[in-house]
C-alpha positions in Angstrom: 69.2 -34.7 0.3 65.7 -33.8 2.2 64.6 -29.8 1.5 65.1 -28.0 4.6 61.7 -27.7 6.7 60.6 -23.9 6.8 61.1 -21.6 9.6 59.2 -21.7 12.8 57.2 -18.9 11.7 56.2 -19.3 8.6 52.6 -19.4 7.5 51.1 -22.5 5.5 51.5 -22.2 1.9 47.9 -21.0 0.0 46.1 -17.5 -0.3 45.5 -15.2 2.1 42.6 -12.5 1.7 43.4 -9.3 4.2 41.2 -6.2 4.4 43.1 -3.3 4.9 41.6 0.5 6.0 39.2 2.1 4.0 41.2 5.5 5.7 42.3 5.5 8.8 45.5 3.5 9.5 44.8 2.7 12.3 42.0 0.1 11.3 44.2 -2.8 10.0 43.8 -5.5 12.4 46.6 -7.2 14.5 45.9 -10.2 12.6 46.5 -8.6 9.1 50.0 -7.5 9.7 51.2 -10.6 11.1 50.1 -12.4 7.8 51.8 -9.3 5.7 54.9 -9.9 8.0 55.2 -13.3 7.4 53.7 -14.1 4.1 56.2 -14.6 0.6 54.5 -11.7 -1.0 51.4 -9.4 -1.9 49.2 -9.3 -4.5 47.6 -6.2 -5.2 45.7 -3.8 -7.3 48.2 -1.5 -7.0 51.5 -1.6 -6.1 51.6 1.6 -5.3 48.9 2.2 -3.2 49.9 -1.0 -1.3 53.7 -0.2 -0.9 52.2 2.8 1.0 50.4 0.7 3.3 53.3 -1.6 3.8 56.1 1.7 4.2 53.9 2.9 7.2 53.4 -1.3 8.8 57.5 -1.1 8.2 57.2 -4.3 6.3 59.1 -4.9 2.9 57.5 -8.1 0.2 57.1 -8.6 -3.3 54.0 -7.4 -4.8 52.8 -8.5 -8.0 49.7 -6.6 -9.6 46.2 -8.4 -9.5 43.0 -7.2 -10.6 40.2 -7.3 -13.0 42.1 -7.2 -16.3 45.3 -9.7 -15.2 45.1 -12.3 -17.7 44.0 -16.2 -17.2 48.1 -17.1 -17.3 49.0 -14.9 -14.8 46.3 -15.9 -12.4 47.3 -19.7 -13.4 51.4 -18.7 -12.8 50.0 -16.8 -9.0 48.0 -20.2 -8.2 51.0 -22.4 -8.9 53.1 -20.5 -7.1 50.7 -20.9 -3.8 51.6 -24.3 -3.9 55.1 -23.3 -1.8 54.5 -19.8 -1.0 51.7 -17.8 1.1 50.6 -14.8 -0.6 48.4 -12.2 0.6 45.5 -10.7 -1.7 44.7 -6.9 -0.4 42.9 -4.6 -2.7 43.5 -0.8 -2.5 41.2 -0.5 0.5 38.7 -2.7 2.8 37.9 -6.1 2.0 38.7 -7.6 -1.2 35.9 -9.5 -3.1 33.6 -6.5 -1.9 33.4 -4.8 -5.4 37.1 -5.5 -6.1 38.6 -8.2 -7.9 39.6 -11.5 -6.7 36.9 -14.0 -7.0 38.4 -16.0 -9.7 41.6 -16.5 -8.3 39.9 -17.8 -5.8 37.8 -20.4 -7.3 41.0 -21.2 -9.2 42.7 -21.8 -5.6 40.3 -24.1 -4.4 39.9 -26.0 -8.1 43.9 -26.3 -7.6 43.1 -27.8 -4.0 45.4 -24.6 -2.7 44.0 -23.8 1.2 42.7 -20.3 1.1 42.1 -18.1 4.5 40.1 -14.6 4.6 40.9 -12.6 7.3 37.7 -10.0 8.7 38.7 -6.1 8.8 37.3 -2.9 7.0 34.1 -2.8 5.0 33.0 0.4 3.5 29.8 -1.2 2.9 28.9 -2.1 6.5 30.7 0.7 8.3 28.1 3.6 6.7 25.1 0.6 7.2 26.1 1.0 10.9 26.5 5.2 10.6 23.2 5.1 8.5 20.6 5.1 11.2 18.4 3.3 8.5 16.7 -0.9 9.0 20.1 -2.6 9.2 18.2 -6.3 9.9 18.3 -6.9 5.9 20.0 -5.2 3.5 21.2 -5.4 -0.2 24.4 -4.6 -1.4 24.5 -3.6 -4.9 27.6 -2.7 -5.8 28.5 0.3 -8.2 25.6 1.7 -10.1 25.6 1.8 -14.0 27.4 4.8 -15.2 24.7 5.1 -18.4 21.5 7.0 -17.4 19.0 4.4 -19.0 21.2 1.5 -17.5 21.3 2.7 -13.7 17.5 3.8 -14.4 16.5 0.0 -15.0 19.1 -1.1 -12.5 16.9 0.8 -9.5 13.5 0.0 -11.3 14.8 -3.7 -10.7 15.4 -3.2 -6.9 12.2 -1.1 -6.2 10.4 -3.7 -4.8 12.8 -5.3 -2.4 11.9 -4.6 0.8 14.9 -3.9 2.1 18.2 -1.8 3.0 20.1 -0.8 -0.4 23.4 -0.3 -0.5 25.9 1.0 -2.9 29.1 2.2 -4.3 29.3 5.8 -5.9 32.1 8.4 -7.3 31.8 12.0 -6.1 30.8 13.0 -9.6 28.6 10.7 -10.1 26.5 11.2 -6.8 23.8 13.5 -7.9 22.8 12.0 -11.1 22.3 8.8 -9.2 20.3 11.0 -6.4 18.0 12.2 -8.9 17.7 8.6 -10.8 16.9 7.3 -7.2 14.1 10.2 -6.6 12.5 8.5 -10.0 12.7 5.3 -9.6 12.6 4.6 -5.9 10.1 7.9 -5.0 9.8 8.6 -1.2 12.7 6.8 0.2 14.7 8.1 3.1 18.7 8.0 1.5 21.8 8.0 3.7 25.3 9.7 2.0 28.2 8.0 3.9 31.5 10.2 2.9 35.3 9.8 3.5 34.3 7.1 5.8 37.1 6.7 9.1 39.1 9.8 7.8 39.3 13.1 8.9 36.7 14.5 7.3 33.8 11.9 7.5 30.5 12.5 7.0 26.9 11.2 6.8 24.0 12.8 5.5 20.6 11.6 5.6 17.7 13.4 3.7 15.4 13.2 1.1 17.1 12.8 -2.5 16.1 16.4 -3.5 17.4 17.6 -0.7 20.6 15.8 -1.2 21.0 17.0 -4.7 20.4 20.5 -3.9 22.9 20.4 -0.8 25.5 18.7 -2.5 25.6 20.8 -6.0 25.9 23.5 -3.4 28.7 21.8 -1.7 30.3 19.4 -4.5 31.2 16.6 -2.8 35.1 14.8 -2.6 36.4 10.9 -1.8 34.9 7.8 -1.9 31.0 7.6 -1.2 28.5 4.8 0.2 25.1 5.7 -1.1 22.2 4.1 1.2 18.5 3.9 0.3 16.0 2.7 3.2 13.4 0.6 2.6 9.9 1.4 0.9 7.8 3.3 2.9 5.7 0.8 4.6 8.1 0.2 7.2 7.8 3.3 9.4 10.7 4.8 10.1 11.9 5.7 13.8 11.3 9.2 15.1 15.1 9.7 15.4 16.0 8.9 12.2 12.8 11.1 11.1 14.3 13.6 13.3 17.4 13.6 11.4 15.4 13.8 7.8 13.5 16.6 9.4 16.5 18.4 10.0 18.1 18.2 7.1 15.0 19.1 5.0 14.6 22.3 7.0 17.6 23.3 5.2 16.1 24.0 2.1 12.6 24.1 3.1 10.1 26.0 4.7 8.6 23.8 8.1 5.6 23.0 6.4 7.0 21.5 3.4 9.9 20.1 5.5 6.9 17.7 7.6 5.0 16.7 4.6 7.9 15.9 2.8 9.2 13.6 5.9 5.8 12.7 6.7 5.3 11.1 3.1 8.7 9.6 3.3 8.4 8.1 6.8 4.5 7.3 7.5 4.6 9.3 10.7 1.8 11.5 11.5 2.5 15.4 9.5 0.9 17.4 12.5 3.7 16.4 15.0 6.4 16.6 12.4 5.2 20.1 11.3 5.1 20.6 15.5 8.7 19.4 15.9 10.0 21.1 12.7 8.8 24.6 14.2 11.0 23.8 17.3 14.2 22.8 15.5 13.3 26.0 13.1 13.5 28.1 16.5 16.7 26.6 17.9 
């Protein structure tokens, strides 16, 4: 007796890594629910979270938990059971493997010869690169900074001479400390704050980090955070994005120290900032 050959829709047996929003809804792909329609069941970082996503897609599948502390057997026990079942790997929101867990089930996949697929969608990461107004040609993404003081200290002593876009993760509570460790170690660097990213409240900031820290322990901040640092000075920055520092330094600061602060930041010439900061003062 022959085992019956699957249904016409079924997907190939093997992993299958789908983003899912970062906020809005909306943003999962066409492609992502037809795998989470028709795959044997989710792995996740939490079922919870997920079953929420799933609820709202009207789409019921097993989920089994998956994350950094799942031990080696139950990563062995999820590999073996690729070998006649498609599961999907989503992390609680955007792209898994981007500062979520899931690279060694992975590697254990393709050691196990088991096909794996990644499917494109939400990126926290890229989506506040692309907000930022800062040199997108390059850019670093760094992950979470150290929670420690001297450990995030040496962490952005490390990247101060890479002459490039930084990028990382941050907690709400966490954002000013790392605004002022930034302010040290990386002096004169024009920073981006990307905020509650596709949701209802989004917001970026761009500024100086003292400015930063003073708006934001005037206006604690909430949700998940992107923290962007542009480039060392040497790389001019454009008059728009200067604009936008100059603007946001005026908040705190009178219009002379708003254009040398921007001017020393930025490499344009002080006179016409101080000239522009007068107008934007009188508007």
């Amino acid at each position: 007796m022959t085992d019956a050959p699957p249904p016409e829709n079924a997907l190939t047996p093997g992993l299958y890594i789908v983003a899912t929003p970062i906020g809005n809804l909306g943003d999962i792909t066409l492609r992502a629910v037809d795998v989470l329609r028709r795959c044997d069941g989710v792995a996740c970082e939490d079922t919870r979270v997920t079953g929420k996503l799933l609820k709202h897609l009207g789409i019921s599948k097993p989920m089994w938990r998956y994350d950094d502390h799942s031990e080696h057997r139950d990563r062995t026990r999820l590999v073996e059971s690729m070998r006649d079942r498609a599961v999907a790997l989503v992390s609680d929101a955007g792209t898994p493997m981007v500062s979520d867990p899931g690279y060694r089930l992975v590697n254990d996949c393709r050691a196990e010869g088991i096909p794996v697929t990644a499917l494109p969608g939400a990126c926290a990461a890229v989506t506040a690169l692309a907000l930022s107004g800062l040199p997108n040609d390059r850019f670093l993404f760094a992950g979470f900074l150290p929670n420690k003081d001297k450990a995030r200290r040496e962490t952005l002593e490390e990247l101060a001479d890479v002459d490039t876009t930084l990028v990382f993760y941050e907690t709400a509570p966490r954002l000013t400390k790392s605004l002022a460790a930034i302010a040290e170690a990386l002096p004169n660097r024009n920073v981006a704050v990307a905020r509650e990213l596709t949701k209802l409240h989004e917001e970026l900031r761009p500024g100086l980090p003292h400015g930063l820290i003073a708006y934001y322990e005037a206006h604690p901040p909430k949700g998940e955070i992107v923290l962007l640092v542009g480039p060392p000075p040497e790389r001019v920055a454009s008059p728009e994005y200067a604009e936008q520092l100059l603007a946001d330094a005026l908040r705190t600061l009178k219009p002379s120290q708003a254009a040398g602060q921007v001017a020393k930041a930025t490499g344009l010439d002080r006179k016409e900032l101080y000239a522009r900061a007068l107008e934007l003062r009188s508007e």
